[in-house]
N, C-alpha and C positions, 0 to 999 in steps of 0.2 A: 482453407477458409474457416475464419471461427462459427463454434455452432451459434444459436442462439444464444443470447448473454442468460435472461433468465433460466433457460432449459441449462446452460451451463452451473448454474450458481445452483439450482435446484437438486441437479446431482452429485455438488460437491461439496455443499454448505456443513451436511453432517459431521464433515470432517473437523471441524470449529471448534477449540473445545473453550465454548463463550461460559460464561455462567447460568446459571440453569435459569434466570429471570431475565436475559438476551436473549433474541431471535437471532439465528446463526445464520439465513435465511435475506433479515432485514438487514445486520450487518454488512454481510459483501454485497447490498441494494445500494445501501445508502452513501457506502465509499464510495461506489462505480458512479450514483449519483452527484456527490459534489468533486470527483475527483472530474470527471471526463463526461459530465451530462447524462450520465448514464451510460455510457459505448460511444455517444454521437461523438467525442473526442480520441478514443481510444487509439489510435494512429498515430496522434501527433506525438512529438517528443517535447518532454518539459526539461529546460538545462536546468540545474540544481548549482547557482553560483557557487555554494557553500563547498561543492565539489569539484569545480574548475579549479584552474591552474592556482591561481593565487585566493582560492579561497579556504576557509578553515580546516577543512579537513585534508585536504589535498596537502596543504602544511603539515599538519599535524603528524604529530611522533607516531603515531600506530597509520598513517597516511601511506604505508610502504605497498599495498597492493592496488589503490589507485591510482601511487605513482605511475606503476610497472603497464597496471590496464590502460592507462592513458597512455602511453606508449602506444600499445596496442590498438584500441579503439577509438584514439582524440576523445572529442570530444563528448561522443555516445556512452563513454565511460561515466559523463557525469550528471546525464537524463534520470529521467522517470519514462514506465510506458507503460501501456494496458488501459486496461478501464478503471483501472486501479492506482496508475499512476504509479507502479511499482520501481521506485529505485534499482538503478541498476545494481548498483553497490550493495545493496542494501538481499539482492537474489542473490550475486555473489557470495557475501557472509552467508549464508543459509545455504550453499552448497550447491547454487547456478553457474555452471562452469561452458555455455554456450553465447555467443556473439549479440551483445546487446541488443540490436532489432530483434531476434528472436521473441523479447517478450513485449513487442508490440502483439501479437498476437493471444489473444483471451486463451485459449488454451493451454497454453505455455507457462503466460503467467500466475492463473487463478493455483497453482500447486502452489507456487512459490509466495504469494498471497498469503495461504492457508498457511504454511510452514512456518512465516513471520508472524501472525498473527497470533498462531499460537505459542511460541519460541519464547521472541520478543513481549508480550502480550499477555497471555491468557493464560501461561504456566507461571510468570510473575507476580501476576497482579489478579490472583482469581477473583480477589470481590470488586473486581473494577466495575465503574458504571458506564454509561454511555460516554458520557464527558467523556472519560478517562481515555473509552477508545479511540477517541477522534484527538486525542493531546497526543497520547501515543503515537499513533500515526503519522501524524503530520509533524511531529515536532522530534518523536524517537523516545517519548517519557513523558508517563501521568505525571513524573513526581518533580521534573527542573523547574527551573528559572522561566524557561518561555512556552508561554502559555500564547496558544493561538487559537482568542476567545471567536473571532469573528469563524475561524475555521470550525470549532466546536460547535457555536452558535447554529452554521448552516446544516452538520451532521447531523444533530440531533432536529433540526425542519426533517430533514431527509428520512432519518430512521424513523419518527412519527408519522408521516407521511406513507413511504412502506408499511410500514405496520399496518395500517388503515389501509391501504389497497391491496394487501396480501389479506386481508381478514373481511372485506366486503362480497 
């Protein structure tokens, strides 16, 4: 059973390594908020067309380990899970090598969370802003072509938001 989401994020947030003018804190709040209501979604699975059989990646020339995982897991290969909404693939590359339902469970995947975040993220792009984290996220880069403003837009409601009730 996962512990509490809060009491989870609160023991593991230090691990962030956000910019010193981020809450590390508000970050894994605000994801788990627009990703999964905050936990109230954390169960369900998100398919990631992009990553199903005929979508771009699963094409794609460097698409050789989703091939092989879809093999293996169908379809769950090409979810999101957690509170977080963590791409399966996406734990994978970061060195998740256990059965995609595993990180429906917040425990499991809030490491793997931190490890992208900071990987992907926060060793890249250290003067990144809020925006930037919520483009990253959802899209995989502050810096392409697609920009997913409405996505951005609700993150940062979210992070201000936390903010303000982590500080009342």
């Amino acid at each position: 059973m996962d512990e509490n989401l809060n009491d989870l994020i609160a023991k593991n947030a230090f691990q962030l390594r956000c910019p010193d003018d981020i809450s590390q804190v508000v970050v894994l709040h605000a994801l788990a908020a627009v990703e999964s209501a905050h936990g109230a979604r954390r169960l369900a699975f998100l398919h990631e067309p992009a990553y199903c059989y005929k979508g771009f990646y699963y094409k794609s020339p460097n698409g050789e380990d989703l091939r092989r995982l879809s093999q293996v897991y169908g379809c769950l290969a090409h979810g999101s899970y957690s509170s977080w909404q963590l791409l399966y693939m996406a734990a994978y590359e970061e060195g998740f090598r256990g059965d995609p339902c595993e990180l429906r469970n917040d425990c499991e995947a809030l490491p793997w969370v931190i490890h992208y975040l900071n990987r992907r993220i926060f060793d890249r792009y250290p003067r990144i802003s809020i925006s930037g984290i919520a483009d990253a996220w959802n899209s995989g880069s502050p810096r392409d072509a697609r920009i997913p403003q409405d996505y951005i837009d609700r993150f940062v409601r979210a992070y201000e938001k936390w903010t303000s009730a982590l500080t009342s």
